[in-house]
N, C-alpha and C positions, 0 to 999 in steps of 0.2 A: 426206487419205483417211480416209473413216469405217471403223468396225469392222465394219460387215456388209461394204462393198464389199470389204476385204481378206480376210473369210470366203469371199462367194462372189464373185468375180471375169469376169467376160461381155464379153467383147470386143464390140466394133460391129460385126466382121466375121461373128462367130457369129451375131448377131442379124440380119442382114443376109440371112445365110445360110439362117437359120431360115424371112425372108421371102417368100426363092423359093423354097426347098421346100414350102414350106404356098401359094406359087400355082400348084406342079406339079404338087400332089399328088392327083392322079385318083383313085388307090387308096387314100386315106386314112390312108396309110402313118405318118404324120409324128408324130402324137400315142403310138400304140404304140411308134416307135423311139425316141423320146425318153423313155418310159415304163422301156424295157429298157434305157438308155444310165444313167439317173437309178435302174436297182436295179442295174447294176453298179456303179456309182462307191459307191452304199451298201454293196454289200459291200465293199470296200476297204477303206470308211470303219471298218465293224464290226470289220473284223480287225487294223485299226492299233491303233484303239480296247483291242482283245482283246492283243494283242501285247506293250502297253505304250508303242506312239506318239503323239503329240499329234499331231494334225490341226490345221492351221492354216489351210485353207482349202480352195477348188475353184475350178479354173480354168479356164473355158469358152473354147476356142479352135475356130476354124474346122475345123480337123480333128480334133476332139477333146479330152478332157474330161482335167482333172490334179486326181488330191487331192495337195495340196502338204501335204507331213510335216515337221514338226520336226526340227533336224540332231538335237538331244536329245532324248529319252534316244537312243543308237545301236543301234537294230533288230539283233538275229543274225541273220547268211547263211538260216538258218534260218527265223524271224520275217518276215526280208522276200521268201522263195519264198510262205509263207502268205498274206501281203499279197498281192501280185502273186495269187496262182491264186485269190484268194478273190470278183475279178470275177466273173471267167469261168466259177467254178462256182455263184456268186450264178445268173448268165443260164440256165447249165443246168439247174439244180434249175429256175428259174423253167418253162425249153421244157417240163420234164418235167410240173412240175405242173398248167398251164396247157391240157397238149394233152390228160391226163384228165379235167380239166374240160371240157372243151371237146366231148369223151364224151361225158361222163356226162349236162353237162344243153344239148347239141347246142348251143353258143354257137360257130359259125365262126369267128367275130371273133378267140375264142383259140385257132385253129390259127395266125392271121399273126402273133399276139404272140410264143408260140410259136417260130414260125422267124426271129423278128426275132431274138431271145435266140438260139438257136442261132449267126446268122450273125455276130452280136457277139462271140459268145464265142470261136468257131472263128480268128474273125481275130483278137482279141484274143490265140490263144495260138498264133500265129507266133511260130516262136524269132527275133524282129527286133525288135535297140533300138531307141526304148524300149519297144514291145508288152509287154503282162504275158507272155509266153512266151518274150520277149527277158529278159526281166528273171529270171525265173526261171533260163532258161539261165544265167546268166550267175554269180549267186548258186550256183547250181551249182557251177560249176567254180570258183568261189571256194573253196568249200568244198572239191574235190580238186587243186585246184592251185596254184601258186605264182601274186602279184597277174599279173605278167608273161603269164604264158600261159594263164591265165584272160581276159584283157582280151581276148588274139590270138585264143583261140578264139569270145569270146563277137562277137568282131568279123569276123571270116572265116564264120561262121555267117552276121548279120544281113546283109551284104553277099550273099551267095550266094541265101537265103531272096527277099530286095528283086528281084534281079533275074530268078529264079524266076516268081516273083508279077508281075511285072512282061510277062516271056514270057506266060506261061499267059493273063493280060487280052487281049495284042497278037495273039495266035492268035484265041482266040475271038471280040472285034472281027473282026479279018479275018474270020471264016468265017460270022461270024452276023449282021454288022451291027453301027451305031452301036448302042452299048446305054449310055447316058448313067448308070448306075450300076457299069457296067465303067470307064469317062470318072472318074467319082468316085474309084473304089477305086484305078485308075492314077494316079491325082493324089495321090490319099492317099501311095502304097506310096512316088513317088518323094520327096514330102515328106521320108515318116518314114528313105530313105537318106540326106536328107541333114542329118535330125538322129542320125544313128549315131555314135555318142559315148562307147563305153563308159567309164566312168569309177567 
């Protein structure tokens, strides 16, 4: 394995995935989300950076994107809630800055960038391992509780959250139709229950 492949790391299936999205995609959707997917993963990047973590790569999987951290140096509870929320507020500064522009000099295009960033970020800050809101939660309660009941709560959370999210898709499917980005996101959520792993 060379040193960039283990920098940046691209499953077959992501690329795969990328393929028939980019033949679905009628509304052009496909190059802005991966625009807003590639400046959250750099915020991350900036705040490990910031924090004192080494970055050791990124990890492109089918359901999503992993900056993989060095076990060293060992991030504080602290350090790694920063990490985590520094996505999701990378994509909201982005909605923010992007829909004034979009104002200012009447650019429609960055209202959809816009709520791409918003809807990344929103889901990314579900309190569900591993989501950055999962993670946060969890470093939380590390920090006010013993490892024990920190793990239980940061896991009775994601579990409850999962099947929340899970309801709320299977309601509006039923009431409103196939909606093939509901289809997604249910796929997604039951995924990410069954990597729920506090650790």
């Amino acid at each position: 394995m060379t040193e960039n492949s283990r920098k940046f790391d691209i499953s077959v299936g992501f690329v795969l995935l990328l393929a028939v999205l980019y033949l679905l995609d009628s509304g052009k959707l496909l190059f802005p989300a991966l625009a807003a997917a590639l400046l959250h993963e750099a915020g991350h990047i900036i705040a490990i950076k910031h924090c004192g973590g080494v970055v050791e790569g990124v990890r492109m999987r089918v359901f999503g994107a992993r900056v993989i951290v060095s076990a060293y140096p060992i991030l504080s509870y602290k350090s790694e809630i920063i990490c985590a929320a520094a996505g999701p507020f990378a994509g909201l500064f982005a909605a923010y800055a992007s829909s004034l522009t979009a104002g200012w000099l009447g650019l429609d295009g960055l209202y959809t960038f816009s709520g791409l960033n918003l809807v990344l970020s929103a889901v990314n800050l579900l309190p569900i391992y591993p989501l950055d809101g999962g993670r946060i939660l969890y470093n939380l309660m590390l920090m006010l509780l013993d490892f024990e009941l920190a793990h239980r709560v940061a896991s009775v959370v994601s579990v409850v959250f999962c099947a929340l999210m899970m309801l709320m898709c299977a309601v509006v499917i039923k009431y409103t139709g196939f909606r093939l980005t509901l289809v997604i996101f249910t796929a997604f959520i039951l995924i990410k229950t069954g990597e729920i792993s506090v650790s």
